[in-house]
N, C-alpha and C positions, 0 to 999 in steps of 0.2 A: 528799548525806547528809541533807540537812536535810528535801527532797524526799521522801525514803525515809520520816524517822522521820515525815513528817505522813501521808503515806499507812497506814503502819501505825496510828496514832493513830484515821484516818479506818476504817480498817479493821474496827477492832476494834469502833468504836463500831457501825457496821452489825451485825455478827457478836454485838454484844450486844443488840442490839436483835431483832436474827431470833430468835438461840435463848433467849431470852429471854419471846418472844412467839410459840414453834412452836405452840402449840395446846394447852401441858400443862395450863396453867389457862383454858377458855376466858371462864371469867364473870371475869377480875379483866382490868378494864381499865384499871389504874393504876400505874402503874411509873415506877421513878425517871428523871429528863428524862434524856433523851440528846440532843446535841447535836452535831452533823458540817457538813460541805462535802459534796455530791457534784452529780452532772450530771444533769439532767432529761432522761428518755430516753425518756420518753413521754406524751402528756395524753390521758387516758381521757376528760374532761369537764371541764364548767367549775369544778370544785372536787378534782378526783383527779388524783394525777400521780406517775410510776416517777421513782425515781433510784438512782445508781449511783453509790459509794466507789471500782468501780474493783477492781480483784487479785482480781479471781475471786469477788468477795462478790456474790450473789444480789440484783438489784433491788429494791429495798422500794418497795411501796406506800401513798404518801401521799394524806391527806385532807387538807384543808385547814382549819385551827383558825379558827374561828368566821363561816364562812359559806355559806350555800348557794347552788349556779347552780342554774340550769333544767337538767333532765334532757336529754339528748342525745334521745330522741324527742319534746320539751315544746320547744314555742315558745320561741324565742330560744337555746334550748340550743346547738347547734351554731354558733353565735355566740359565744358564752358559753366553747366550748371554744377554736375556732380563737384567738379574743383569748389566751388562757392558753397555746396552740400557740405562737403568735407571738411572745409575751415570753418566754416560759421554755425554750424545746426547745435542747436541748444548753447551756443556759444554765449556771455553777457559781454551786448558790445554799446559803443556810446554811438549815439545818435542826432546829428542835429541837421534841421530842415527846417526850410524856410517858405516852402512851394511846392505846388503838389501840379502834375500834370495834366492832361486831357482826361484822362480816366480817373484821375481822382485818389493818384497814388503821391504818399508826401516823396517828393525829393530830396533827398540827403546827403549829407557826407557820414560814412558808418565808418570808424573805429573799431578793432579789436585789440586788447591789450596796447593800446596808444600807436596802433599801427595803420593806418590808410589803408580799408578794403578794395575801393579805387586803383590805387597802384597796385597795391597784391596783385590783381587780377590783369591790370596790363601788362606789368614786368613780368609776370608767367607766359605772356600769352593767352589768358585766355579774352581777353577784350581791349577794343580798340581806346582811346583819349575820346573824347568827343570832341571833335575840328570840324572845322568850315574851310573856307577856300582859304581865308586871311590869316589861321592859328592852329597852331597841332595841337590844341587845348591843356586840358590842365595837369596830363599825362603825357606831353608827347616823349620828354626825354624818355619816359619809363617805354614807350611803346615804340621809339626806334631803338635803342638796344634789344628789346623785345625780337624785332625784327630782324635785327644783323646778327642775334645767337639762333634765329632761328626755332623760338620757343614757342610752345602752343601751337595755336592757330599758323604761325608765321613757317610752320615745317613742312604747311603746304605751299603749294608752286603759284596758286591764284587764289588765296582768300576772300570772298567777297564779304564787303563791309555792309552791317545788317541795315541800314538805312538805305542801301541800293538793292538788297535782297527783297526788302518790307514793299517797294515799290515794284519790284518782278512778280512777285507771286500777291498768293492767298491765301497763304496760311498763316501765316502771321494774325492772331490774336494776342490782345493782352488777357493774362488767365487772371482771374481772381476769385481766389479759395472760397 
């Protein structure tokens, strides 16, 4: 019973996050947090990743709240994705987002066992904090020791950060399964 009513619980909250964010307003990227469990069913790259509540509700597409990996055709990317492969695929992690970006992916803070996928991923190495000129964002401690052990990405001699890559090239698409 108890099984039942979380899954509905879980359910809903997908269900309100989808039609919530079908496409009717596409410029308002801010909507009230939702917060779920479901299962990582697939990693697009080293910052995007499907999950699934399960009873029939459509996979939502996650971004990952406050960091960027290398692009999947950019150096280190495919590194960058398998590490995110490897921790999370089929993994039951928590979930909560409040905004979804240009393409239509909800942005989030993802949880695994009470642990910050976010930093997982910059204290390895494999992704940068998300900063601007005025903030090393909401990783940076994690992403300058990152860089002074030299980990991941940081063991090359000039990593370019994928928002000055995104704007070099053209290959850069957002994938969605």
């Amino acid at each position: 019973m108890v099984i039942i009513a979380a899954l509905l619980l879980f359910q809903g909250a997908a269900e309100a996050w989808t039609h919530s964010h079908s496409g009717t307003h596409p410029r308002s990227k801010r909507a009230p947090p939702q917060a779920f469990t479901a299962v990582v069913t697939h990693v697009t790259d080293g910052d995007t990743i499907w999950v699934s509540v399960g009873g029939g509700v459509q996979a939502i597409d996650v971004r990952l709240q406050g960091i960027d990996a290398p692009e999947i055709c950019q150096d280190y990317g495919g590194v960058a994705a398998g590490a995110l492969l490897q921790h999370l695929q089929h993994q039951t992690v928590s979930v909560t987002g409040r905004a979804r970006d240009k393409y239509g992916r909800m942005v989030a803070k993802v949880s695994l066992n009470g642990q910050d996928v976010g930093a997982w991923l910059v204290e390895n190495g494999h992704a940068w904090s998300y900063h601007n000129k005025r903030s090393l964002g909401p990783y940076g401690k994690q992403e300058t020791a990152a860089r002074q052990a030299g980990h991941g990405l940081w063991a090359s001699s000039s990593p370019i950060e994928p928002k000055l890559f995104r704007k070099r090239t053209k290959c850069y698409k957002p994938s969605h399964k």
